[in-house]
DSSP file (Angstrom, degrees, kcal/mol; ACC not computed):
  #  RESIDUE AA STRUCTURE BP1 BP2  ACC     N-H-->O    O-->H-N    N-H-->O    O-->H-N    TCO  KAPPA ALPHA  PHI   PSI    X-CA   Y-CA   Z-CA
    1    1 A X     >        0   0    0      0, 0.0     4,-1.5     0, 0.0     5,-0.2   0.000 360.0 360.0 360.0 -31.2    0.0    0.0    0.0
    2    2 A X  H >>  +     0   0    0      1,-0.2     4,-2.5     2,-0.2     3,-0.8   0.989 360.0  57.7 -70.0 -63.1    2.8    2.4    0.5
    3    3 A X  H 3> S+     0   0    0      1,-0.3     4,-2.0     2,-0.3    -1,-0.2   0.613 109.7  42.6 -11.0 -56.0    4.1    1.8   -2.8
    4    4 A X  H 3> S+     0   0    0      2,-0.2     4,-2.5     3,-0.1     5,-0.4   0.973 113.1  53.1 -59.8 -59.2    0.7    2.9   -4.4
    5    5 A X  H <X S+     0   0    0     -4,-1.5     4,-0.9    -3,-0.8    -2,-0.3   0.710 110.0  51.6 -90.9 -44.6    0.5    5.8   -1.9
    6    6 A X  H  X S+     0   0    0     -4,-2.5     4,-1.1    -5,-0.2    -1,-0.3   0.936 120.7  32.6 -58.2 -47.7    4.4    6.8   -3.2
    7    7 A X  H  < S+     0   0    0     -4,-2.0     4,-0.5     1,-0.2     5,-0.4   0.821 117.0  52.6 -77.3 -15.3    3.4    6.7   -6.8
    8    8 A X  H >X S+     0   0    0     -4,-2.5     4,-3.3     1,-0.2     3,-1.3   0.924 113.4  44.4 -91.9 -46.3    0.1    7.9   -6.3
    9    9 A X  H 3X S+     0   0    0     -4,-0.9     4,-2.5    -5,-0.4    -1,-0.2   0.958 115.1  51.6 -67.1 -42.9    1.6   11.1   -4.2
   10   10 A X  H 3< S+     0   0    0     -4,-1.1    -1,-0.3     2,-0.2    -2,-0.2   0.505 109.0  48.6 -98.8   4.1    4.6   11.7   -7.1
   11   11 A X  H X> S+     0   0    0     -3,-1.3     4,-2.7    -4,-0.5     3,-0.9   0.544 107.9  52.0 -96.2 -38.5    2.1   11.7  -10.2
   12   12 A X  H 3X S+     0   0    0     -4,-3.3     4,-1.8    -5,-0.4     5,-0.3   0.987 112.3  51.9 -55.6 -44.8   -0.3   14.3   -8.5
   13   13 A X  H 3X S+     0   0    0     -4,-2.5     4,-0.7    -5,-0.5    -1,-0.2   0.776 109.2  45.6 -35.3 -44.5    3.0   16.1   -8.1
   14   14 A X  H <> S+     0   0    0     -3,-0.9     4,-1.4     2,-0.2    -1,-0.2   0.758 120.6  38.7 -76.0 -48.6    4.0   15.9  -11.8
   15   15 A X  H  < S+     0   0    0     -4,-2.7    -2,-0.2     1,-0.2    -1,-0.1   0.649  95.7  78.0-107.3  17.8    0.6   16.9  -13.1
   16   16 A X  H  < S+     0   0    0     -4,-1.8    -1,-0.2    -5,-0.4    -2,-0.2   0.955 100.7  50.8 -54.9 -58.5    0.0   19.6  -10.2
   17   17 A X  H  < S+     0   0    0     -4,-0.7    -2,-0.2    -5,-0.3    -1,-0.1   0.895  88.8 104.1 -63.4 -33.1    2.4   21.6  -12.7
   18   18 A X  S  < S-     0   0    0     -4,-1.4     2,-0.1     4,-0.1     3,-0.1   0.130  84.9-101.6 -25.7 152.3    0.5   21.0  -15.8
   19   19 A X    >>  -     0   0    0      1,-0.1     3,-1.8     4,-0.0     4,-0.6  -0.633  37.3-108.0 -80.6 165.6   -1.5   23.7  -17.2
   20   20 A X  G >4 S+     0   0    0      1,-0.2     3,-3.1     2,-0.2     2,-1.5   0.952 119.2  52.6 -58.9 -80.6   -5.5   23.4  -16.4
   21   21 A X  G 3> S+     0   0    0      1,-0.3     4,-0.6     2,-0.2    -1,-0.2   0.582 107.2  47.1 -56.8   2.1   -6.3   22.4  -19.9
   22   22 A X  G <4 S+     0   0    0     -3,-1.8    -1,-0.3    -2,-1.5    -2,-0.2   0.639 120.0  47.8-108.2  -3.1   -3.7   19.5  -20.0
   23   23 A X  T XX S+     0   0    0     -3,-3.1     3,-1.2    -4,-0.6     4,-0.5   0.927 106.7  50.3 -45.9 -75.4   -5.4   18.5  -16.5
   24   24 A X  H >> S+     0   0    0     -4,-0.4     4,-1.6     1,-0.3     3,-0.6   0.757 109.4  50.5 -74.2 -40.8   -8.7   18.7  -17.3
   25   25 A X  H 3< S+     0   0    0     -4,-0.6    -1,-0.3    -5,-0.3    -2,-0.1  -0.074 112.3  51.8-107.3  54.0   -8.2   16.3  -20.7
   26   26 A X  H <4 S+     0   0    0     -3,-1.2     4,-0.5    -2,-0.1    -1,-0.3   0.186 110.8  45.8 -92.9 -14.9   -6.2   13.5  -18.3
   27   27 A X  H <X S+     0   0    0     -3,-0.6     4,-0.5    -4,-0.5    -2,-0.2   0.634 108.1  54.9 -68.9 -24.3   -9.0   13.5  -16.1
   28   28 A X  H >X S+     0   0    0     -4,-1.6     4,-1.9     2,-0.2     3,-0.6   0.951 113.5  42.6 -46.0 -76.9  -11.3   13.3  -19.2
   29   29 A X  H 3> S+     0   0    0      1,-0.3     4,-1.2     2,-0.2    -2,-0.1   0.796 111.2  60.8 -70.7 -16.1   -9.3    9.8  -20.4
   30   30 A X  H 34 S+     0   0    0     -4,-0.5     4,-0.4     2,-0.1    -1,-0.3   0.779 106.1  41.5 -75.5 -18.8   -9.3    8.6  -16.8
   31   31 A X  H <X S+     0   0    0     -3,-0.6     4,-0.9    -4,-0.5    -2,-0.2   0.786 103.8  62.9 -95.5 -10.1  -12.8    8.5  -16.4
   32   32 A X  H >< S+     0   0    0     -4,-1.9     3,-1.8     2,-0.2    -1,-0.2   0.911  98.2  62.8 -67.9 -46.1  -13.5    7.0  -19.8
   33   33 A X  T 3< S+     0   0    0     -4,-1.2    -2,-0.2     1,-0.2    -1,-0.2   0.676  89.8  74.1 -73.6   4.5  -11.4    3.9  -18.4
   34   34 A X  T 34 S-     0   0    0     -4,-0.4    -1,-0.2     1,-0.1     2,-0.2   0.900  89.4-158.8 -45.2 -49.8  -14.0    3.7  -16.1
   35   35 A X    <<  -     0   0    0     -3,-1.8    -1,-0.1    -4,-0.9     2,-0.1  -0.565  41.1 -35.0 105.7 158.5  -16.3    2.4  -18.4
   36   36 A X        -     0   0    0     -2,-0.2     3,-0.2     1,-0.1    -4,-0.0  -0.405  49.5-139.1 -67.5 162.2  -20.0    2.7  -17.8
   37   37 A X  S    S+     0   0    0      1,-0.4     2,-0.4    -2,-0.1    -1,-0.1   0.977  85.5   6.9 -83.8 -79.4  -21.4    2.4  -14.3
   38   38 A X        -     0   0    0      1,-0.1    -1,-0.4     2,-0.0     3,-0.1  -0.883  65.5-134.5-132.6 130.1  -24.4    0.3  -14.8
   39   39 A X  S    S+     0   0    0     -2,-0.4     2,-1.2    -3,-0.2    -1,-0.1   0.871  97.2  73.2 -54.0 -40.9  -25.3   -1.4  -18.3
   40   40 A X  S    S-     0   0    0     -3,-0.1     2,-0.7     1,-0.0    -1,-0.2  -0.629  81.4-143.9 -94.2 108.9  -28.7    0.0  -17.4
   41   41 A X        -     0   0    0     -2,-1.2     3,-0.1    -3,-0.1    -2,-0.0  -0.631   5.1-145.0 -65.1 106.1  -29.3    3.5  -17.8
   42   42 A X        -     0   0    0     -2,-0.7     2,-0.5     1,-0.1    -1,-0.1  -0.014  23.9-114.0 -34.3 122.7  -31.4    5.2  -15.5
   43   43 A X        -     0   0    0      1,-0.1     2,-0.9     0, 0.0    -1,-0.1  -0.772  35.5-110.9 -77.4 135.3  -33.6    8.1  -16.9
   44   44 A X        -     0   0    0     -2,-0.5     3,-0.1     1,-0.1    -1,-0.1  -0.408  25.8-108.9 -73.9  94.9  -32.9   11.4  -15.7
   45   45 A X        -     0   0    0     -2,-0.9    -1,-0.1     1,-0.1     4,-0.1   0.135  24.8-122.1   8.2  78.6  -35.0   13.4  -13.5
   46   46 A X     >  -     0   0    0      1,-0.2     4,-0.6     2,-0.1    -1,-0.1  -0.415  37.5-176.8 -48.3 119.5  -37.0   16.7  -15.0
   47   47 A X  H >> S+     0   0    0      2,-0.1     3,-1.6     3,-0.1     4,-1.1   0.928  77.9  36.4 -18.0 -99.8  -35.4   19.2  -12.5
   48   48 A X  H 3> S+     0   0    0      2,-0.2     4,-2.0     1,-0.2     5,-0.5   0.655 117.2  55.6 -50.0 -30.2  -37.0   22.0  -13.5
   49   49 A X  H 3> S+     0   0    0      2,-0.2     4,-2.7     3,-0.1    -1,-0.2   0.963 107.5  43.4 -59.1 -47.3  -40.1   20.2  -14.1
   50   50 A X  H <X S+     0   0    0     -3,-1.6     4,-1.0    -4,-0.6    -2,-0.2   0.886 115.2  53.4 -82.3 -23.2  -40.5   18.6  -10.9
   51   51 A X  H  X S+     0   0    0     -4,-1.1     4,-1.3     2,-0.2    -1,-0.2   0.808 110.9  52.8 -57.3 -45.3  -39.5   22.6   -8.9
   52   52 A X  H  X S+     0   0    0     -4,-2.0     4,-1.7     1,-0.2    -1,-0.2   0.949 101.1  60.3 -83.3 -24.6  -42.1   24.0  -11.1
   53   53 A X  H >< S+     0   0    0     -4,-2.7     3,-1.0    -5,-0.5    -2,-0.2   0.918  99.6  48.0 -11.7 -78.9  -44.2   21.6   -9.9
   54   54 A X  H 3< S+     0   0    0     -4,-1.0    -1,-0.2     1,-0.2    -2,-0.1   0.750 103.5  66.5 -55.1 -29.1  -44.1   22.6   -6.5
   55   55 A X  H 3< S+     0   0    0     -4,-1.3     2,-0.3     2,-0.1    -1,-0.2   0.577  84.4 114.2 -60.5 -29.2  -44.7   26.4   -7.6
   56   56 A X    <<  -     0   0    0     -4,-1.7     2,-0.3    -3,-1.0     3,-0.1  -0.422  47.2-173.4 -57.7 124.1  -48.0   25.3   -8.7
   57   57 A X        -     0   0    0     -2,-0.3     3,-0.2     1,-0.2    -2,-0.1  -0.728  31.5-142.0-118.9 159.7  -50.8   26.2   -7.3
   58   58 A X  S    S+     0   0    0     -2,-0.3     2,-0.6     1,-0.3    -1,-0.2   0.936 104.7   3.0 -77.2 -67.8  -54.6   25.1   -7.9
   59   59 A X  S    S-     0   0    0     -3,-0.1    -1,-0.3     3,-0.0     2,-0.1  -0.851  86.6-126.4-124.8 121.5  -55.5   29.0   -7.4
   60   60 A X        -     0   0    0     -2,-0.6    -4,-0.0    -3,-0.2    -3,-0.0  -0.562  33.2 -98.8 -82.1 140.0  -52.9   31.8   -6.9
   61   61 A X        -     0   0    0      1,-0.2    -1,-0.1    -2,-0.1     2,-0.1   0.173  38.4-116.8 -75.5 130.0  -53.2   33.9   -4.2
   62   62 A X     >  -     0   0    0     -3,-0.1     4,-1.6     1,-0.1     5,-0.3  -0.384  25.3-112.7 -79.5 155.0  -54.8   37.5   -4.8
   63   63 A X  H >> S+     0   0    0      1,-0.2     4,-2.1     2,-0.2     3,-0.7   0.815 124.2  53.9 -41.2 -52.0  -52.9   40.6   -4.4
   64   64 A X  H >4 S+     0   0    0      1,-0.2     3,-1.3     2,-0.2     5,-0.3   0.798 109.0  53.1 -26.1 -93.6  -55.2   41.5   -1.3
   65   65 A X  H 3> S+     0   0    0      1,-0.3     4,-0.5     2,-0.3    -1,-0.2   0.499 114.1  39.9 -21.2 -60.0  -54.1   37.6    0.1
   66   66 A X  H <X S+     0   0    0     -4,-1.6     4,-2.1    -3,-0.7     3,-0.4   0.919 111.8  64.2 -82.2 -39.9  -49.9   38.3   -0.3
   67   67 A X  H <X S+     0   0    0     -4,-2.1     4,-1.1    -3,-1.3    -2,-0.3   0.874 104.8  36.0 -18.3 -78.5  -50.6   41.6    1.0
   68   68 A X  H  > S+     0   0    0      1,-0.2     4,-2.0     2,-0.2    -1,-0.2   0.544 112.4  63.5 -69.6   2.8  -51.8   40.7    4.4
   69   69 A X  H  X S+     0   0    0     -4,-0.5     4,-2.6    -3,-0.4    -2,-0.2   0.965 107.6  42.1 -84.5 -39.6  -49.3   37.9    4.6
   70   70 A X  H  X S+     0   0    0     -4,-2.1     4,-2.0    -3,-0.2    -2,-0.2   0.811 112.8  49.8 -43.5 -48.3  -46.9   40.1    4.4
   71   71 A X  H >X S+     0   0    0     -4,-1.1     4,-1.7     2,-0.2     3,-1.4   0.997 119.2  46.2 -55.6 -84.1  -48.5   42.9    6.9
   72   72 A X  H 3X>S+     0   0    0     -4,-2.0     4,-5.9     1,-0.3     5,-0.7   0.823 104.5  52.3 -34.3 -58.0  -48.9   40.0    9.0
   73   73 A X  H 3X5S+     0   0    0     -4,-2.6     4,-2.1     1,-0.2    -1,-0.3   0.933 111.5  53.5 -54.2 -51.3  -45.4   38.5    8.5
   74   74 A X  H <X5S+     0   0    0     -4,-2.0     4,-1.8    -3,-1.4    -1,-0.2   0.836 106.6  54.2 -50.1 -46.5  -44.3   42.5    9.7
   75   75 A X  H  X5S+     0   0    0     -4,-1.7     4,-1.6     2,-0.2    -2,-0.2   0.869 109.3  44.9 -74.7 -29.9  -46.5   42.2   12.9
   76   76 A X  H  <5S+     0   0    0     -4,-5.9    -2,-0.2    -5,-0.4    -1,-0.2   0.895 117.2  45.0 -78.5 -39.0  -44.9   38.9   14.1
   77   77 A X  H  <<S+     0   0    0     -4,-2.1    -2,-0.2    -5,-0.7    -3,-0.2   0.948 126.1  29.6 -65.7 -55.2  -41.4   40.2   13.4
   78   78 A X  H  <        0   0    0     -4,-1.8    -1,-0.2     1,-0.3    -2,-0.1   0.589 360.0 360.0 -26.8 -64.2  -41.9   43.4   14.9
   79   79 A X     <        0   0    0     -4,-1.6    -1,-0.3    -5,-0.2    -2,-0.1   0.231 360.0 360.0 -66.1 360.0  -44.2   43.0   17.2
């Protein structure tokens, strides 16, 4: 394990000096010799779909409505 932990320690050294773009495309070609993760791919999540989601409302709140929530919200802090 030391052995690994010496070479491991004296290439990060060697490509510490590198410039970022000669960095960034050896970290590129090490993770391609990963390989895939899983033979099945997993569909990816609407983000933004499921966040506007939550933003949805059955009926949105009348000016009046955000109005006193605010006023309200003012009395607690305040108060």
């Amino acid at each position: 394990m030391a052995v690994f932990r010496a070479d491991y320690d004296e290439v990060l050294k060697t490509v510490e000096a590198w410039p970022p773009d000669r960095r960034l495309t050896l970290v590129q070609d090490i993770l391609k010799t990963l390989g895939p993760q899983s033979t099945v791919s997993r569909p990816r999540p609407n983000i933004l779909k499921r966040t506007l989601g939550l933003l949805e409302t059955a009926s949105p709140p009348s000016d009046e409505q955000v109005q006193q929530w605010i006023d309200e919200g003012r009395m607690e802090k305040y108060s």
